[in-house]
C-alpha positions in Angstrom: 67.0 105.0 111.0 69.1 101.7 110.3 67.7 99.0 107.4 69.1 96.2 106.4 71.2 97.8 103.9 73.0 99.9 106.2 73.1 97.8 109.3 75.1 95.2 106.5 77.0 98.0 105.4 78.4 97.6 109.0 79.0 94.3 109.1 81.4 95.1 105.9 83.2 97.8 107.8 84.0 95.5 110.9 85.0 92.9 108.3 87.4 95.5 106.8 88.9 96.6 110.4 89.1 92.8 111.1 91.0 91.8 107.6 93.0 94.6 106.9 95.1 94.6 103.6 95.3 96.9 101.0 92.5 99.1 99.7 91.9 97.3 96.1 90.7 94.0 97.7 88.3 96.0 100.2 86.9 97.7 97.4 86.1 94.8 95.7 84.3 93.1 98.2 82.3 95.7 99.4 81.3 95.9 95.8 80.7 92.5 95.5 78.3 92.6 99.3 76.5 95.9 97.9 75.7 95.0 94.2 74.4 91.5 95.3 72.2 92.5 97.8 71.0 95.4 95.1 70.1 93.0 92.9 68.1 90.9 95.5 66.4 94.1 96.2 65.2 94.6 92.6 64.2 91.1 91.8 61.7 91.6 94.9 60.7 95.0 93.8 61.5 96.1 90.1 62.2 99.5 90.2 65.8 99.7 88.8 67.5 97.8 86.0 70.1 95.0 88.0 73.5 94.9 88.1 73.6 91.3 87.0 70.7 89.6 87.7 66.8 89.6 87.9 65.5 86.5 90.1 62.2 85.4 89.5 60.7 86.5 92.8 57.0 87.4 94.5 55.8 90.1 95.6 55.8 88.4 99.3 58.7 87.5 99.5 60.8 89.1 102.4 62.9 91.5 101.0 64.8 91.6 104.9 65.5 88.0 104.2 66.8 88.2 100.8 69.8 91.2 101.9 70.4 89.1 104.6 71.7 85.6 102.2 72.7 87.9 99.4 75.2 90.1 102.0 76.3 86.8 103.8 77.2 84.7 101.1 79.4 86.9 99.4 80.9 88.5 102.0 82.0 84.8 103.1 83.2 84.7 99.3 85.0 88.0 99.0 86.7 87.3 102.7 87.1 83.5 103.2 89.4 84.4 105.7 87.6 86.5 107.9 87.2 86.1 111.6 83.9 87.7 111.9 81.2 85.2 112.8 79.0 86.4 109.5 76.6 83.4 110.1 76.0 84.7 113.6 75.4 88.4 111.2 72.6 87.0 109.3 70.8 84.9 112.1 70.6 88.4 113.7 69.6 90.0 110.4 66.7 87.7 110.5 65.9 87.8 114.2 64.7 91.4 113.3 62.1 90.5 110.8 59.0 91.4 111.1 56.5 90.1 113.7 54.1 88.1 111.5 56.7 87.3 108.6 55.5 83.7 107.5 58.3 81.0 106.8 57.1 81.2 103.1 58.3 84.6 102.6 61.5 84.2 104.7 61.8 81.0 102.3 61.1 82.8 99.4 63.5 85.9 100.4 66.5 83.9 101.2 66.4 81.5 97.8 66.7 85.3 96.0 69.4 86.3 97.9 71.5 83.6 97.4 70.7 82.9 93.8 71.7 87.6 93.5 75.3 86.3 95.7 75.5 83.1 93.6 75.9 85.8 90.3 77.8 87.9 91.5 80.3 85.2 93.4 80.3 83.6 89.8 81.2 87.0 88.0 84.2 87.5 89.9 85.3 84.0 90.2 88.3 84.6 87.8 88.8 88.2 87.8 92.3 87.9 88.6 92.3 89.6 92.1 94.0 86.2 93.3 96.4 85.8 90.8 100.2 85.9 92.1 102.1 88.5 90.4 105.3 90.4 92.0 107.0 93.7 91.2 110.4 94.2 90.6 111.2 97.5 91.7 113.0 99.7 89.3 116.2 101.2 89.9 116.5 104.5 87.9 116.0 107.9 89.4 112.7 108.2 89.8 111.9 104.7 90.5 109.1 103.5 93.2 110.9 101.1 95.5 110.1 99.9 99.1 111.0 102.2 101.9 111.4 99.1 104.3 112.4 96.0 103.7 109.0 94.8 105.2 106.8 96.5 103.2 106.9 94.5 99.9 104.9 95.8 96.9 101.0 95.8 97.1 98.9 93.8 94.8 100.9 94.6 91.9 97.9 92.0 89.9 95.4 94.8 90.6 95.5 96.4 87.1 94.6 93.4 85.2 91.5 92.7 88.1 88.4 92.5 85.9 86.3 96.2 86.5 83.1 95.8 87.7 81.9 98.8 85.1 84.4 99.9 82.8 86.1 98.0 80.2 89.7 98.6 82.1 91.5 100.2 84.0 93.5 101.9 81.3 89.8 103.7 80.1 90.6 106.5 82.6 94.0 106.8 82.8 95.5 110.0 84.0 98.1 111.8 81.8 101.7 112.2 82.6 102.3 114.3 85.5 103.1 117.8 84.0 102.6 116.4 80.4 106.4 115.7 80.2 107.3 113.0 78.5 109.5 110.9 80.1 110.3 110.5 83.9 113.7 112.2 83.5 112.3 115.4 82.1 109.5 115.4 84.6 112.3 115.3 87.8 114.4 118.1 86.2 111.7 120.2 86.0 110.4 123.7 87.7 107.0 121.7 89.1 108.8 118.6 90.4 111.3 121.1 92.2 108.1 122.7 93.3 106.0 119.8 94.2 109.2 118.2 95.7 109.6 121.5 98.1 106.2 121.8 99.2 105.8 118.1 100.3 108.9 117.9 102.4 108.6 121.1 103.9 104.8 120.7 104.7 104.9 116.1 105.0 107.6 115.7 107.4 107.0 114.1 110.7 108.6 116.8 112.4 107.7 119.9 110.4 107.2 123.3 112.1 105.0 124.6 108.9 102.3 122.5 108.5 99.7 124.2 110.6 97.7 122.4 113.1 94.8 122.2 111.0 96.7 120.6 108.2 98.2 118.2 110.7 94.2 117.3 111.5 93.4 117.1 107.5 96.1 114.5 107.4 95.6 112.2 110.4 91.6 112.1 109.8 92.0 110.9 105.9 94.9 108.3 106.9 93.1 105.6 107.7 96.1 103.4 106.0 97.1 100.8 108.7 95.5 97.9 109.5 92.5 98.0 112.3 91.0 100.9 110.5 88.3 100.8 108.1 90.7 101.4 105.5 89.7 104.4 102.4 86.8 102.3 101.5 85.8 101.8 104.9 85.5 105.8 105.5 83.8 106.5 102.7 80.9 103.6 103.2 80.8 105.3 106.4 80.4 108.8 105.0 77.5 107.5 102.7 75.4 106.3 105.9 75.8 109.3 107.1 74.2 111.2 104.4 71.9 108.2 103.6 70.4 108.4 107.5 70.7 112.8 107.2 68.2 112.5 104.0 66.1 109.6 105.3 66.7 107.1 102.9 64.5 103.7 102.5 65.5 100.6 102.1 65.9 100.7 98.3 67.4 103.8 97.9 69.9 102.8 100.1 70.1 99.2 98.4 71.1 101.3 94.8 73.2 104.4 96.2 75.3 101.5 98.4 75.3 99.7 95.3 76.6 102.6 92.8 78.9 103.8 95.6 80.6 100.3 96.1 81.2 99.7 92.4 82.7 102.9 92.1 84.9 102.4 94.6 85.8 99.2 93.3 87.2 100.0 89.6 88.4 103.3 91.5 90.9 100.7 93.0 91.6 99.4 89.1 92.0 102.8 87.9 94.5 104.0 91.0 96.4 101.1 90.4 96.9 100.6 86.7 98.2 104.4 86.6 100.9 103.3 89.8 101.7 99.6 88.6 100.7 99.6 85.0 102.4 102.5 83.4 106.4 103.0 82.8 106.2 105.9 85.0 105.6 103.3 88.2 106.9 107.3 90.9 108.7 107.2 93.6 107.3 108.4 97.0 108.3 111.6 98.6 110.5 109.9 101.3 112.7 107.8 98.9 112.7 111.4 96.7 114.0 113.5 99.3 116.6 110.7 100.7 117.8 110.5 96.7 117.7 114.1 95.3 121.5 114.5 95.5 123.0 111.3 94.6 125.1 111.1 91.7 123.7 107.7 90.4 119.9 107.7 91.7 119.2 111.5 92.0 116.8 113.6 90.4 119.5 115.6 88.5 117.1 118.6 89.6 119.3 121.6 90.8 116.9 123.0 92.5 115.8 120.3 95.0 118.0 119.3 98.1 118.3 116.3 99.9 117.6 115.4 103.6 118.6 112.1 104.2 116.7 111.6 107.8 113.0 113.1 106.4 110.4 110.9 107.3 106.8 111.5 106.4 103.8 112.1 109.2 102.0 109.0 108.4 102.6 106.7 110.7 102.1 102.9 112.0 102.5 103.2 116.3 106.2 104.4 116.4 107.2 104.1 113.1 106.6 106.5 110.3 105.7 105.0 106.8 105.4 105.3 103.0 102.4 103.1 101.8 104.3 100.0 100.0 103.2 101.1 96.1 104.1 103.7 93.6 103.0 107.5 94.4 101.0 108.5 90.9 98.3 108.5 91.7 97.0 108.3 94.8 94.6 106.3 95.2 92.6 108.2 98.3 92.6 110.6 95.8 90.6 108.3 93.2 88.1 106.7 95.9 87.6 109.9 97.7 86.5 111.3 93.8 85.0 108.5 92.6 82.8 109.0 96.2 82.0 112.3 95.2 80.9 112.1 91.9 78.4 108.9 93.0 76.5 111.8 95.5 76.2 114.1 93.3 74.7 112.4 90.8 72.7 110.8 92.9 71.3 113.6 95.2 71.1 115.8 92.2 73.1 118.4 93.9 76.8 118.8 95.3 75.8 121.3 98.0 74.9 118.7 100.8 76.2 119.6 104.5 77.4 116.2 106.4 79.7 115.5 109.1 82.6 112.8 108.4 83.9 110.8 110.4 87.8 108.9 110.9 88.5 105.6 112.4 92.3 106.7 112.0 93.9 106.1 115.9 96.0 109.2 116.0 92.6 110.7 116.1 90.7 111.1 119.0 87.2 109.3 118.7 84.6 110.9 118.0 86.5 113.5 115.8 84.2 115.1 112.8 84.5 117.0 110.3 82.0 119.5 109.1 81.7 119.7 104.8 79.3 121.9 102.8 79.7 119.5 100.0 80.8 116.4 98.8 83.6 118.0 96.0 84.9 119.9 99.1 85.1 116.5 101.1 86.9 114.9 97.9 89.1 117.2 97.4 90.6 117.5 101.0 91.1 114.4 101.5 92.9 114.6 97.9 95.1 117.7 99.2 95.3 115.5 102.7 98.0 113.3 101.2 100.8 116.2 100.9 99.9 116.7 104.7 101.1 113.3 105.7 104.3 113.6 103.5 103.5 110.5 100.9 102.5 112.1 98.2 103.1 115.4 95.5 100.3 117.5 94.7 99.9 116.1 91.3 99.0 112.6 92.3 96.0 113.6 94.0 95.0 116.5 91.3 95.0 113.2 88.5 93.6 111.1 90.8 90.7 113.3 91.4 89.9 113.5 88.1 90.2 110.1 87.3 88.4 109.3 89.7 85.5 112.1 88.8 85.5 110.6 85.5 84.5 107.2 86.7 82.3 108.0 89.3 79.9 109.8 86.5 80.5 107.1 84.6 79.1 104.4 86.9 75.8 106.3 87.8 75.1 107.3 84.0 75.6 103.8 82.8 74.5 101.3 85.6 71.6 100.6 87.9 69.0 103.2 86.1 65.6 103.4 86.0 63.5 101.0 84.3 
């Protein structure tokens, strides 16, 4: 059954259809909504230490009342620009009090809610998610650069954003892909010849050996243009799912949404630092394959050939697409990881059966997936990025465990018992 937790959590997914934009920002407000309405929920009843806050609160006060001003103010702060009438969101949150709810507790709710968004809008007030920073796209073999002119690097400022729980981005850093040292030993090797083989042969928009099945893996993880619910999105969605399977309350939701969106969140940090912060900064598959053979800006790898007219499956209507930032590591990879690791600490066990669900539109609606547990849902959508031809193998095997890292991190050091 639907609470307030989850019927905001849905207000934050038709906020991210509506806004669109790269994943990192997404993150960040959902975290923002979740942990601010968390901490309204424990300043009303104590059960949990807060995030950042503790208002002084009664034990009357309506705890309906105070999600409702906590998720509204700072989703209006995370997305000023937003089309969604979230006024018009609240006034319905609060249309569905309870019958006999006095306008002292309603009072008394909302002043906790704002003062919980009024922290957390503070906290993140200069965390550097606004700040104007451009990437100049390198130029040696190896090199991430646009695909298209139009798709300009992505918020290249995200690896300085201030984490929400860890002290940066650079605290889980993957290693070097393959352990080599430097870039041009990496693209001469055996495994980038490998890797390199297996995504073009199985990525390609109009490959005969991906299977049909792998076709589906790909398309239902996309999720990567705008009017979808974006990485984020799908995984928020994925937790209500379980969350209304197991029968969650209001607070239980209130602290797994919470943990769940601030994992997400410095996953975001952690993707990006490793794409945008590191001298590796890897090409994509498509400019990779277009390269391999050129005497300047080739791989100098004998044992990869080019194809100058490979294009990857993912795709934006007609046109197919590389995702405008660096390749290592992907960051599907980190959320879907990060995800993982937040449910199984949380439900105590990995072996939980759900159905997921895609808002992707080259799947049909209503598309599911069945998954026996969450590592198993982690870890193909990790492997679904080779599928769709924008990533190696290795981007989403360090993401993954980046992003396991700081998902176990999160739930072991915030929101705990009291």
């Amino acid at each position: 059954m639907a609470d307030a937790v989850t019927r905001w959590n849905d207000v934050l997914i038709k906020v991210i259809k509506q806004v669109g934009g790269p994943p990192g920002p997404i993150a960040r407000g959902g975290a923002m909504m979740h942990a601010a309405v968390y901490d309204a929920a424990m300043s009303i009843v104590p059960t949990h230490e807060p995030y950042l806050v503790r208002v002084p609160a009664t034990e009357s006060a309506s705890l309906d009342a105070a999600i409702a001003h906590a998720a509204h103010d700072t989703l209006a702060a995370a997305f000023p620009d937003t089309a969604i009438d979230l006024t018009a969101e609240r006034d319905k949150e609060l249309a569905l009090l309870p019958p006999g709810t006095s306008a002292t507790q309603i009072a008394a709710g909302a002043a906790v809610g704002r003062a919980a968004a009024r922290a957390m809008i503070e906290a993140r007030r200069h965390d550097g998610a606004d700040h104007q920073q451009y990437h100049v796209p390198g130029s040696q073999p190896g090199d991430w650069r646009p695909t298209d002119s139009t798709r300009a690097a992505a918020t290249p400022q995200w690896p300085a954003v201030t984490p929400f729980c860890m002290a940066s981005g650079a605290q889980f850093r993957p290693p070097r892909p393959g352990g080599y040292l430097n870039k041009r030993q990496m693209l001469r090797s055996p495994e980038y010849a490998a890797q390199y083989d297996e995504v073009k042969e199985l990525g390609g928009a109009d490959s005969t050996a991906r299977t049909e099945e792998q076709t589906q893996i790909a398309l239902f993880w996309a999720n990567d243009v705008d009017g979808t619910y974006k990485p984020p999105g799908q995984l928020f969605a994925l937790t209500h799912a379980v969350s209304a399977d197991r029968g969650l309350d209001v607070l239980e939701n209130a602290r797994l949404f919470a943990l769940v969106g601030l994992a997400l969140a410095d996953a975001g940090v952690v993707a990006w630092d490793a794409k945008y912060a590191t001298d590796l900064d890897l090409w994509r598959p498509q400019t990779a394959i277009a390269l391999a053979d050129d005497p300047v800006d080739g791989d100098d790898n004998p044992d990869t050939e080019a194809d100058s007219d490979w294009l990857p499956l993912l795709q934006d209507g007609e046109e197919h697409f590389s995702p405008p930032f660096p390749a290592y590591v992907s960051g599907h990879a980190t959320f879907a990881a990060a995800h993982a690791a937040v449910m199984r600490r949380y439900f105590g066990t990995d072996n939980v059966c759900f159905d997921a669900v895609t808002d992707d539109p080259e799947v049909p609606a209503g598309t599911t997936r069945r998954f026996s547990s969450f590592t198993e849902a982690a870890r193909e959508n990790a492997r679904s990025r080779v599928y769709l031809g924008v990533h190696f193998q290795w981007d989403g095997d360090h993401g993954f465990l980046s992003g396991t890292a700081l998902g176990e991190h999160v739930v072991d050091t915030r929101l705990r018992p009291m």
